[in-house]
PAZAPA-4460 file (N, C-alpha, C; in steps of 0.05 Angstrom, whole numbers, plus 32768, in hexadecimal, padded with zeros to 4 digits):
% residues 105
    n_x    n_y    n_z   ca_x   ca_y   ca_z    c_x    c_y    c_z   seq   type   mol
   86F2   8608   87E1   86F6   860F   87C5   86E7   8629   87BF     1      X     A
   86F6   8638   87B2   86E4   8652   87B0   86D0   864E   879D     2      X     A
   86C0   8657   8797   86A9   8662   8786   86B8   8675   876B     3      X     A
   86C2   8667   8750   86CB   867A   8733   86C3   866E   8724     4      X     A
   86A1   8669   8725   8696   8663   8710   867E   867B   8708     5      X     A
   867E   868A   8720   866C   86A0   8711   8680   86BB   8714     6      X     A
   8673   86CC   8704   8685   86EC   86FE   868A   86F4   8719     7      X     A
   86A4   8705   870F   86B0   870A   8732   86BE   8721   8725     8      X     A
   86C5   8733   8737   86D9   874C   8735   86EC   8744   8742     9      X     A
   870C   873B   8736   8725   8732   873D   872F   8746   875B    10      X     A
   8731   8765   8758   8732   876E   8770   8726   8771   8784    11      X     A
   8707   8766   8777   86F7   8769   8795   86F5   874C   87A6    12      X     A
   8701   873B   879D   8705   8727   87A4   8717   871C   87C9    13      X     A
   872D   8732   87C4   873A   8734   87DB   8746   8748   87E2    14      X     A
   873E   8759   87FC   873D   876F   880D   8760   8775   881E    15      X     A
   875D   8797   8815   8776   879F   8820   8773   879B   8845    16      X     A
   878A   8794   884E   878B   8798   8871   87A1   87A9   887E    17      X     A
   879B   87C1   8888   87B8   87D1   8896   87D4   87C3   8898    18      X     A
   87E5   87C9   888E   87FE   87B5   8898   87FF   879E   8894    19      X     A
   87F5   8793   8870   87EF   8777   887C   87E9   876F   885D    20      X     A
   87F7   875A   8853   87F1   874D   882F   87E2   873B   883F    21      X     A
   87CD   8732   882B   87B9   8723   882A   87B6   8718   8812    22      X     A
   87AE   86F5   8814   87AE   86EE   87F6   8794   86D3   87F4    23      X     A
   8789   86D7   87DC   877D   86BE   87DE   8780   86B0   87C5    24      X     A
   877F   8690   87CB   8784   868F   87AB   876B   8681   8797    25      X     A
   8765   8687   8782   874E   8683   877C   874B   8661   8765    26      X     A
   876A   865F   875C   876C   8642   8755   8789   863F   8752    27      X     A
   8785   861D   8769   879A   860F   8769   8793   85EE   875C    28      X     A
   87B0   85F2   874D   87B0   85D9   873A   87C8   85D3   8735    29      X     A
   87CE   85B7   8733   87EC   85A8   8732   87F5   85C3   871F    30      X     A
   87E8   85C5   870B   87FA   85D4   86F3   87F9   85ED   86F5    31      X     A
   87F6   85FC   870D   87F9   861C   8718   87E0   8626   8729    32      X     A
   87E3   8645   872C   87D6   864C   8740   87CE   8663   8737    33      X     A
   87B9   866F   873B   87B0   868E   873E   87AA   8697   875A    34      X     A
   87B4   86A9   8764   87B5   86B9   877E   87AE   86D9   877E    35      X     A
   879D   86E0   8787   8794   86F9   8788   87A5   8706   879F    36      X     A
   87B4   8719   87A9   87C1   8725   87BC   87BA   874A   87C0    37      X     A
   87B5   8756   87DC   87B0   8767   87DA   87CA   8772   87F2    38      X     A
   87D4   8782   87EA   87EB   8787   87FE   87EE   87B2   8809    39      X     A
   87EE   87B2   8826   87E3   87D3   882B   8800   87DF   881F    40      X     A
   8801   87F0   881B   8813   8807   8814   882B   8804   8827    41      X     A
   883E   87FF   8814   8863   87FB   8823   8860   87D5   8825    42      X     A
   884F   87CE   8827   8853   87AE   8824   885C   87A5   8810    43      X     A
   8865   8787   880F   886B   877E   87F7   8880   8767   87FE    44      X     A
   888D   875B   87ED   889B   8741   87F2   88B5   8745   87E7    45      X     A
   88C4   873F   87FE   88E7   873E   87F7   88F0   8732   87E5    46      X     A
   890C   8737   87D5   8910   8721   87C3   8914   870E   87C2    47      X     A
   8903   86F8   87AF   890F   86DA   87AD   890E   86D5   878F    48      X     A
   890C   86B7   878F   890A   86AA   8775   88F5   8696   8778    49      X     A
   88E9   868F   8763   88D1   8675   875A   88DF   866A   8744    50      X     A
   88DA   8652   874C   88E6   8636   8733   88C8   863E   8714    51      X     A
   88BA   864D   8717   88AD   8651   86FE   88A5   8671   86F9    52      X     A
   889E   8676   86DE   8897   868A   86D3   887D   8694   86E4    53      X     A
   8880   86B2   86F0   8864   86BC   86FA   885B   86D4   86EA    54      X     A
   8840   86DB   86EA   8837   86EE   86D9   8824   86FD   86F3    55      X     A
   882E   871A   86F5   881D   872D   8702   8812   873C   86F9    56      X     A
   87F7   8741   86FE   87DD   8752   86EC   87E0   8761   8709    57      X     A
   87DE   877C   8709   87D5   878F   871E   87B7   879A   871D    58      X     A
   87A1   8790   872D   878C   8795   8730   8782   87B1   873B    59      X     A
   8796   87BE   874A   8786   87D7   8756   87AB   87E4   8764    60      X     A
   87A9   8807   8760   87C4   8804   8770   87DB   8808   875B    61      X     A
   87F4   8807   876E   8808   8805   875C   8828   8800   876F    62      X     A
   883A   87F0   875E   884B   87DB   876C   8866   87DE   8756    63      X     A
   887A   87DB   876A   888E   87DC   8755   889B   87BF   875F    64      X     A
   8897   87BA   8740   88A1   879E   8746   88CA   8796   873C    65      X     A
   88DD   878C   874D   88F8   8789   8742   88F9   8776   873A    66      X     A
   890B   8770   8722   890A   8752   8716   8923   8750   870F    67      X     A
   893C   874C   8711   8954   8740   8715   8961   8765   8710    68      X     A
   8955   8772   872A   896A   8785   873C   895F   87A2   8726    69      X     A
   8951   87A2   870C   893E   87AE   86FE   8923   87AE   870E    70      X     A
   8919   87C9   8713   8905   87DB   871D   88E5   87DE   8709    71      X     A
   88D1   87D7   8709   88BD   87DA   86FB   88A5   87E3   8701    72      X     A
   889A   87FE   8700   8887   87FD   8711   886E   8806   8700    73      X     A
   8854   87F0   870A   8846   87E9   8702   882D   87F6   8710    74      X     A
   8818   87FA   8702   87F6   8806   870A   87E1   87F4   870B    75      X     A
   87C7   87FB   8709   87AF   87EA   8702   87B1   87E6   86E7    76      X     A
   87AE   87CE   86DF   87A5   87C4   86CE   87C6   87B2   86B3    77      X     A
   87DB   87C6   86B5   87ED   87BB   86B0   87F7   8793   86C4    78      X     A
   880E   878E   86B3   8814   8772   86BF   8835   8771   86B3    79      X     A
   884B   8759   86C1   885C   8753   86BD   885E   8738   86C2    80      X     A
   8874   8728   86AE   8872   870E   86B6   8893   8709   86C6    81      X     A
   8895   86FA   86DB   88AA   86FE   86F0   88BE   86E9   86DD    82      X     A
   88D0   86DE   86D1   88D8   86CA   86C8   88E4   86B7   86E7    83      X     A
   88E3   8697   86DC   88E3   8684   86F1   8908   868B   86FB    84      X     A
   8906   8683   8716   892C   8686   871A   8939   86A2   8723    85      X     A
   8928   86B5   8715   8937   86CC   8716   8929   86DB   872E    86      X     A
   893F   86F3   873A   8936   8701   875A   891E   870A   8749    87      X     A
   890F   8709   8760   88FC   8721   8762   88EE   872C   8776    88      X     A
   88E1   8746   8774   88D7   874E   878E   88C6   8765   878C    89      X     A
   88B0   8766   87A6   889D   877D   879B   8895   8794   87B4    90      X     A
   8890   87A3   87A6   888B   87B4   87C3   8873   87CD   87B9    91      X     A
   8860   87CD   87C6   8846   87E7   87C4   884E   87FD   87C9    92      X     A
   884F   880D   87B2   884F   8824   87B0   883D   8835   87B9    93      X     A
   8829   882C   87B9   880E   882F   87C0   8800   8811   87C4    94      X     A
   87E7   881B   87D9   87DD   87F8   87DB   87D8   87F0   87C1    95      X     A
   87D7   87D4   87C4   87D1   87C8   87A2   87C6   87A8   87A6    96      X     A
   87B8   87A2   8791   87B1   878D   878F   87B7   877C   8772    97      X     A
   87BD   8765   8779   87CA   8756   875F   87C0   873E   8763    98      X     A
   87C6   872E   8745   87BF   871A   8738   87D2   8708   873A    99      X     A
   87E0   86F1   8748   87F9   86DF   8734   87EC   86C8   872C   100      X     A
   87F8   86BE   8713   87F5   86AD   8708   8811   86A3   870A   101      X     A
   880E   8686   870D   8825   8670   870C   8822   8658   86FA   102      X     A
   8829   8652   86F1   882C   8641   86DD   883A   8631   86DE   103      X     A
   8840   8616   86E5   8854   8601   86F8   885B   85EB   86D8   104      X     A
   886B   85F8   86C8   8871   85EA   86B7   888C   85EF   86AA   105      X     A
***
């Protein structure tokens, strides 16, 4: 179980790797998840769908995120929420590090 009971810096949390997303997640619970992800430049995840609503905070970086075949591209500190069902998909524009939140309701 990780340690988020004392102050933490969200991006320093989990480290970029050459060629390579990396993720940790900092709480899992029946009723959703927060996952920190750091992914190198040109990485990123093909499109799919989730049975729930996801919300991306971009920590460091910048990512363009597609959300039903619409293009969005996002920096530090901006966020988007993915709606549940619908494609989506992401790819680093530059390396980047992000936030998801899931919400299983």
């Amino acid at each position: 179980m990780n340690d988020t009971t004392q102050p933490a810096s969200l991006a320093g949390m989990v480290e970029y790797q050459t060629d390579a997303v990396v993720s940790k997640t900092i709480v899992k619970k029946g009723t959703g998840t927060v996952t920190l992800f750091a992914f190198d430049e040109g990485q990123g995840l093909s499109e799919h769908t989730a049975p729930f609503d996801a919300m991306v905070q971009v920590l460091d970086g910048e990512v363009e995120i597609t959300i039903a075949s619409q293009p969005y591209h996002l920096k530090q500190g901006e966020f988007i929420v993915m709606p549940a069902n619908i494609p989506h998909a992401l790819k680093g524009t530059k390396k980047f590090k992000m936030m998801l939140i899931m919400i299983r309701s």
